[in-house]
C-alpha positions in Angstrom: -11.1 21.7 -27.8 -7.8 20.2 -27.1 -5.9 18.7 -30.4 -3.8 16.1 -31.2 -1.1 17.8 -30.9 -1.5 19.8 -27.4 -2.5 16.2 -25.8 0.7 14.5 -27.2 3.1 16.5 -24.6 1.0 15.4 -21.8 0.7 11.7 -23.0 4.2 11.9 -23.4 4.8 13.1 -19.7 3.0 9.9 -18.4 4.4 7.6 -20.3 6.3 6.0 -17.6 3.7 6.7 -15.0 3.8 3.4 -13.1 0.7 1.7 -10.7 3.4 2.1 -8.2 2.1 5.8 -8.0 -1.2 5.2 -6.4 1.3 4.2 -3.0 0.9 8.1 -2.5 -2.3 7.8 -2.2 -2.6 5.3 0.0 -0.2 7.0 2.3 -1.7 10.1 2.0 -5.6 8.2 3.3 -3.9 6.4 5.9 -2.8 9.5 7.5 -6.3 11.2 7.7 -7.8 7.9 8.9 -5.5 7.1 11.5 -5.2 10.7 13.0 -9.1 10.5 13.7 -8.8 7.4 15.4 -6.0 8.1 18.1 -6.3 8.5 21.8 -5.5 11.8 21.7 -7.3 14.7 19.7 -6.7 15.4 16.4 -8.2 18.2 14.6 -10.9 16.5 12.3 -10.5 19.5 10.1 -7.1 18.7 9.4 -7.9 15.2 9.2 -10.5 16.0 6.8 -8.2 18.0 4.7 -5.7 15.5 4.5 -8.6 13.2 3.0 -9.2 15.5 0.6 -6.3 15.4 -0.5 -5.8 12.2 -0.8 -9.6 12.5 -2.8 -7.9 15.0 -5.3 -4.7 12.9 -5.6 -6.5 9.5 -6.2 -8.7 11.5 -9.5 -5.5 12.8 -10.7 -4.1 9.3 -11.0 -6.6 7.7 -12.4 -7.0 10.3 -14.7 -3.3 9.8 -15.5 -3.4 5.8 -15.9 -6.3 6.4 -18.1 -4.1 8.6 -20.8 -1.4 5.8 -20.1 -3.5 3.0 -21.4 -4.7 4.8 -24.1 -1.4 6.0 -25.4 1.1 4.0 -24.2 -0.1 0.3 -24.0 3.2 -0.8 -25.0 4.2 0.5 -21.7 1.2 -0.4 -19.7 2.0 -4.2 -21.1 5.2 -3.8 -20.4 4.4 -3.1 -17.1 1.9 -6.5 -16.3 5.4 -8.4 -18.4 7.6 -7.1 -15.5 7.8 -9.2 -12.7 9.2 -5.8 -10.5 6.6 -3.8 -11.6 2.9 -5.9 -12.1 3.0 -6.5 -8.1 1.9 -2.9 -7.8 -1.5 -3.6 -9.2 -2.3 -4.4 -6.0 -1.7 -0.4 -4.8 -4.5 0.7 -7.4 -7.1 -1.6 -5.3 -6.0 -0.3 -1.7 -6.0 3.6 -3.0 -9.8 3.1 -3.9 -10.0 1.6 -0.5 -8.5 3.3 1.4 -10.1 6.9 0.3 -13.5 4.9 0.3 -12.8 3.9 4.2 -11.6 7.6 4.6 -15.1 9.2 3.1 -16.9 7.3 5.9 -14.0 8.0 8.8 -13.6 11.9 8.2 -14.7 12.5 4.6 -18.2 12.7 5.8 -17.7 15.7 7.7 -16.9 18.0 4.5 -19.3 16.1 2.2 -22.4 14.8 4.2 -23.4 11.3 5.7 -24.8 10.1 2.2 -22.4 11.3 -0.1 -19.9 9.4 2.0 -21.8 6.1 2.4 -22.7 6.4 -1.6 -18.8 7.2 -2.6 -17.8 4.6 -0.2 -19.9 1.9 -1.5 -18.7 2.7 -4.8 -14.8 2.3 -4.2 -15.3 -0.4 -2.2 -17.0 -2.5 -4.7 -14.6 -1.6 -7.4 -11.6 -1.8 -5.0 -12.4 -5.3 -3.9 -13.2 -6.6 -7.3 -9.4 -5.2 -8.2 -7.9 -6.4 -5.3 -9.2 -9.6 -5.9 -8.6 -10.2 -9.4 -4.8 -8.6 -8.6 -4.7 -11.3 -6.0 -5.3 -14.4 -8.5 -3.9 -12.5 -12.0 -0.6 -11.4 -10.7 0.6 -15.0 -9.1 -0.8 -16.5 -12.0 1.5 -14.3 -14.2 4.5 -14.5 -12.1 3.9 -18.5 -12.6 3.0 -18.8 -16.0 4.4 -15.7 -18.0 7.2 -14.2 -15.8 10.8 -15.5 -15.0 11.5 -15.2 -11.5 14.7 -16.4 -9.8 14.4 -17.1 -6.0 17.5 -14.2 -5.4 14.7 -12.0 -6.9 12.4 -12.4 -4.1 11.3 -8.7 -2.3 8.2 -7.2 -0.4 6.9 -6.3 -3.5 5.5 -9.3 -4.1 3.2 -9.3 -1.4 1.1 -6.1 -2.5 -1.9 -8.0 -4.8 -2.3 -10.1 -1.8 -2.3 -7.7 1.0 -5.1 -6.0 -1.0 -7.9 -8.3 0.2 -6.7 -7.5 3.7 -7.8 -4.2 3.0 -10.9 -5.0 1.5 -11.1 -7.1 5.0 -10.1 -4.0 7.3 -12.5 -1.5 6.2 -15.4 -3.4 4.7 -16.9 -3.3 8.2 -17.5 0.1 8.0 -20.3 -0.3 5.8 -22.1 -2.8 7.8 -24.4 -0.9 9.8 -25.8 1.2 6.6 -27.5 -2.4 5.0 -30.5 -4.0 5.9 -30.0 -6.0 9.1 -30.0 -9.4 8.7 -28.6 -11.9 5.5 -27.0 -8.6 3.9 -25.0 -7.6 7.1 -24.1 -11.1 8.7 -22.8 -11.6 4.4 -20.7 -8.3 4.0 -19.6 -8.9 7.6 -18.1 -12.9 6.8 -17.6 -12.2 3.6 -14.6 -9.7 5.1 -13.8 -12.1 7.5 -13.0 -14.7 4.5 -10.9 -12.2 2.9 -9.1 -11.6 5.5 -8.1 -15.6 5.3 -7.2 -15.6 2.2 -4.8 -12.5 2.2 -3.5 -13.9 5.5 -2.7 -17.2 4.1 -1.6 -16.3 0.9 0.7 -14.0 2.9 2.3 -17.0 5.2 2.9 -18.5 2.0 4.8 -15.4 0.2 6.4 -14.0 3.3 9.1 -17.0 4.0 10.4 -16.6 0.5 11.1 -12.7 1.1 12.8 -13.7 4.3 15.0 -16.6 2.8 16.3 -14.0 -0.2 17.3 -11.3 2.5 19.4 -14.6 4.6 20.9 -16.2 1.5 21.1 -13.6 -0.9 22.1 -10.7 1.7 20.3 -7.0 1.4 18.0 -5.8 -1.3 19.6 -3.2 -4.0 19.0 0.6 -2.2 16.2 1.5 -4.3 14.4 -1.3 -2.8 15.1 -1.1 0.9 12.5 1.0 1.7 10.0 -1.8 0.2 11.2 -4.1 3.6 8.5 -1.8 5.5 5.7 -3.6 3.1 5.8 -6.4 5.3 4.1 -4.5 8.0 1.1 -4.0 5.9 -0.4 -7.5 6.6 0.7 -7.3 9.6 -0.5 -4.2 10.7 -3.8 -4.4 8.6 -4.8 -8.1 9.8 -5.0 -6.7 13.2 -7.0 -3.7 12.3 -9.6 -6.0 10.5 -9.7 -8.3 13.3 -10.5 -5.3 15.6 -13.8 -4.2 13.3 -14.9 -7.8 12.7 -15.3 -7.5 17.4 -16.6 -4.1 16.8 -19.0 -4.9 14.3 -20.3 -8.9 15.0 -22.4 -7.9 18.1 -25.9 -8.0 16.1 -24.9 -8.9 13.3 -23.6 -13.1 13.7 -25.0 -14.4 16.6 -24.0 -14.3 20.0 -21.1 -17.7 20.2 -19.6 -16.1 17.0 -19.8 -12.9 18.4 -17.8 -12.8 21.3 -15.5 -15.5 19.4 -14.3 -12.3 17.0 -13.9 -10.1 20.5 -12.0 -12.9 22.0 -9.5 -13.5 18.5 -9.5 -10.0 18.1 -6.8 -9.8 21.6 -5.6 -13.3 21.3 -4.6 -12.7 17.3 -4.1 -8.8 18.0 -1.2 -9.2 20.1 1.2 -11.5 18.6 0.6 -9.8 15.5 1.5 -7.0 16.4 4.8 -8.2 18.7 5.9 -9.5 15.5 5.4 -6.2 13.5 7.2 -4.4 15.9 9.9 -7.1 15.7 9.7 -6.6 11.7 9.6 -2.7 11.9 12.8 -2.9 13.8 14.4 -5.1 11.6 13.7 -3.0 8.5 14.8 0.3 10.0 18.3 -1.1 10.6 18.9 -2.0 6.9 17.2 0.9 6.0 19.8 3.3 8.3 22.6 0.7 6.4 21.2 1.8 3.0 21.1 5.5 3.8 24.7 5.3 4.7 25.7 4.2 1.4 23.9 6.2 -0.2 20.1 5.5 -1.0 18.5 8.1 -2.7 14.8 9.3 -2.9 12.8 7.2 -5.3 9.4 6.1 -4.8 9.7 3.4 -2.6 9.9 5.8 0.0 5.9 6.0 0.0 6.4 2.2 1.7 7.5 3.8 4.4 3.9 5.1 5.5 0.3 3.1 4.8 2.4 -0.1 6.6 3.3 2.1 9.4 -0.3 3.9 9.0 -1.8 0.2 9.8 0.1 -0.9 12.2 -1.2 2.6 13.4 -5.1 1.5 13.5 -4.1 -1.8 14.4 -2.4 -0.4 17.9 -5.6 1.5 17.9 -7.5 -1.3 17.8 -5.5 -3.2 20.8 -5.8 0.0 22.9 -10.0 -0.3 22.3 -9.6 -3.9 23.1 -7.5 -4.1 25.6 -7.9 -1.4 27.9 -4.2 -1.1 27.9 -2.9 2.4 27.8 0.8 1.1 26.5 -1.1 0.7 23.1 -2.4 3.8 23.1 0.9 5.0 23.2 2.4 2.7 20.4 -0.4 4.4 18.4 0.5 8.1 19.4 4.2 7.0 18.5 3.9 5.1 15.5 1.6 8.0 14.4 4.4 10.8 14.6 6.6 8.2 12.0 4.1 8.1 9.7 3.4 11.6 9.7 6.7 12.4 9.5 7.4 9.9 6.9 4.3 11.2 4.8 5.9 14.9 4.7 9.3 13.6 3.4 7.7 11.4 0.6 5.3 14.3 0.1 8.4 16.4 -0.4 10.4 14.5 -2.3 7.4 13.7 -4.8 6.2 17.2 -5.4 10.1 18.3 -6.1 10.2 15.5 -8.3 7.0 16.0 -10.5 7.7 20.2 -10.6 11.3 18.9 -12.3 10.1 16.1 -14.4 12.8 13.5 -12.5 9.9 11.0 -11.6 8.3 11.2 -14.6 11.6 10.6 -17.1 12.1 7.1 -18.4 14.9 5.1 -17.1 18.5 6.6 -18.7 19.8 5.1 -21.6 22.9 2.8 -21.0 26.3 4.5 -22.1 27.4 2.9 -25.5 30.5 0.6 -24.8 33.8 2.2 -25.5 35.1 1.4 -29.1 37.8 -0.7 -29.4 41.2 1.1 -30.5 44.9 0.0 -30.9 47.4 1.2 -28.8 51.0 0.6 -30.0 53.5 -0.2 -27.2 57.3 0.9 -27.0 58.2 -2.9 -28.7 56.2 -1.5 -31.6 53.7 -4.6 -31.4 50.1 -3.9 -32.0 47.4 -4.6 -29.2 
């Protein structure tokens, strides 16, 4: 039996354990589910593993936010208060998501057909019902309760509504495992309406980002990394639109059908000219903000589910398409986010074995005391 006392230390560590966190897994998931998908073999082992771990990571966070709440809900308020910080709700939706999506990609290899469906219908539900509410709750607060200042404006704000693009993207998968019918055609346009709303609510948020970075000039370092958020939508929209062609056949009838084959190109492709567009843009104020000095913070985990859906979404095109110059956008895009993924890995373990991502913010230094000095005219100052 663990007392009072021995659980106070490890409240204590978690105190400032942020929703930001569940970024890692997300980047971790997008890896495994990406790899399986590419034109070129990947070991499903490894991408199986990789799952896994993203599995084991997502429990241990949960598990964390759980002794958070209970111990620390000054902090967990705190948290929904803080305009910089209550966006990241959104992450705790697209982790369960996105290692829901995995169980049924790869996961099912390691754990069976039906322990993947049953696991997947699980975080799915719950995932969507999050990402939902984050979607609604989150504007509402940065309306109502928070103080925002347009110079204030960064990619963060777009996470609680990039979540129901998730929800969008990998609901599909669990289309052909319900009755055929009312309960597919539903699941299947009840994605497709998600994947509205997130888009719109996106093409509303998006132009204020981009109207901080003109007038205002670049983010603060820290935040630079968080520039690479914009490809999620981006990246993700074209994924979803790429299941809703797989999936319709069957499912809506035939005119609605090959309509989603048909947007699935002609959406597809601008799309994802414009993330590459966007992905160039953010590199070149990230190289800027390496230069003067950005540091490793967590923000660094943006750098890999965007890339990781603008990944599947290439993927997608390539299926599509026929078009072998997406298939190698995928390959390439692929080696970033793997490489990406190991230097946030890094970075993340270093800092959790030392306790640096886990300490609160430093205290400000006291101001220097006033004192006299006395000048050569003997006068007082």
């Amino acid at each position: 039996m663990v007392t009072a006392a021995q659980s106070r230390p490890r409240a204590m560590a978690v105190r400032h354990l942020g929703p930001n966190w569940y970024a890692s897994v997300m980047g971790t998931a997008i890896v495994a589910t990406a790899g399986a998908a590419l034109p070129v073999p990947v070991p499903r082992a490894v991408c199986a593993a990789v799952w896994a771990l993203s599995l084991a990571l997502l429990l241990a966070l949960l598990a964390a936010r759980a002794l958070h709440w209970t111990h620390h809900r000054d902090q967990a308020r705190a948290h929904l208060m803080d305009p910089a910080t209550a966006p990241f709700y959104g992450c705790l939706s697209m982790a369960l998501l996105a290692v829901g999506g995995g169980a049924l990609t790869v996961g099912r290899d390691w754990i069976g057909i039906e322990a993947a469906v049953a696991l997947d219908v699980v975080l799915f539900t719950v995932g969507t019902v999050i990402g939902l509410a984050a979607a609604v709750a989150v504007p509402y607060l940065m309306a109502v309760r928070h103080r925002v200042e347009p110079s204030q404006a960064t990619p963060v704000w777009l996470l609680p509504l990039v979540a129901p693009m998730v929800s969008a993207a990998l609901g599909p998968l669990l289309v052909p495992y319900l009755p055929a019918g009312q309960a597919q055609e539903t699941l299947l346009l009840a994605c497709f309406a998600m994947f509205g709303l997130s888009l719109l609510a996106t093409l509303l948020m998006l132009p204020l980002v981009f109207a901080r970075l003109v007038t205002a000039g670049p983010l603060p370092l820290a935040l630079t990394p968080t520039l690479f958020l914009v490809l999620g939508p981006l990246g993700q929209s074209t994924t979803a639109v790429g299941k809703f062609a797989e999936y319709a056949p069957g499912v809506v009838p035939a005119p609605y059908s090959q309509g989603f084959d048909v947007f699935a190109v002609l959406y597809g492709v601008p799309v994802m000219g414009f993330a590459l567009l966007w992905l160039g843009f953010a590199t070149a104020h990230v190289v800027r903000a390496r230069r003067q000095g950005m540091r490793f913070a967590m923000t660094w985990w943006a750098f890999t589910f965007p890339v990781g859906t603008c990944v599947t979404g290439a993927e997608a095109l390539a299926r599509h398409t026929g078009l072998v110059v997406y298939e190698w956008l995928a390959i390439g895009l692929y080696a970033v986010l793997v490489a990406a993924w190991l230097v946030a890995a890094a970075h993340t373990a270093r800092g959790v074995v030392s306790g640096a991502l886990l300490a609160g913010p430093r205290p400000a230094l006291p101001a220097p005391r006033p004192v006299t000095v006395r000048t050569t005219s003997g006068a007082d100052r």
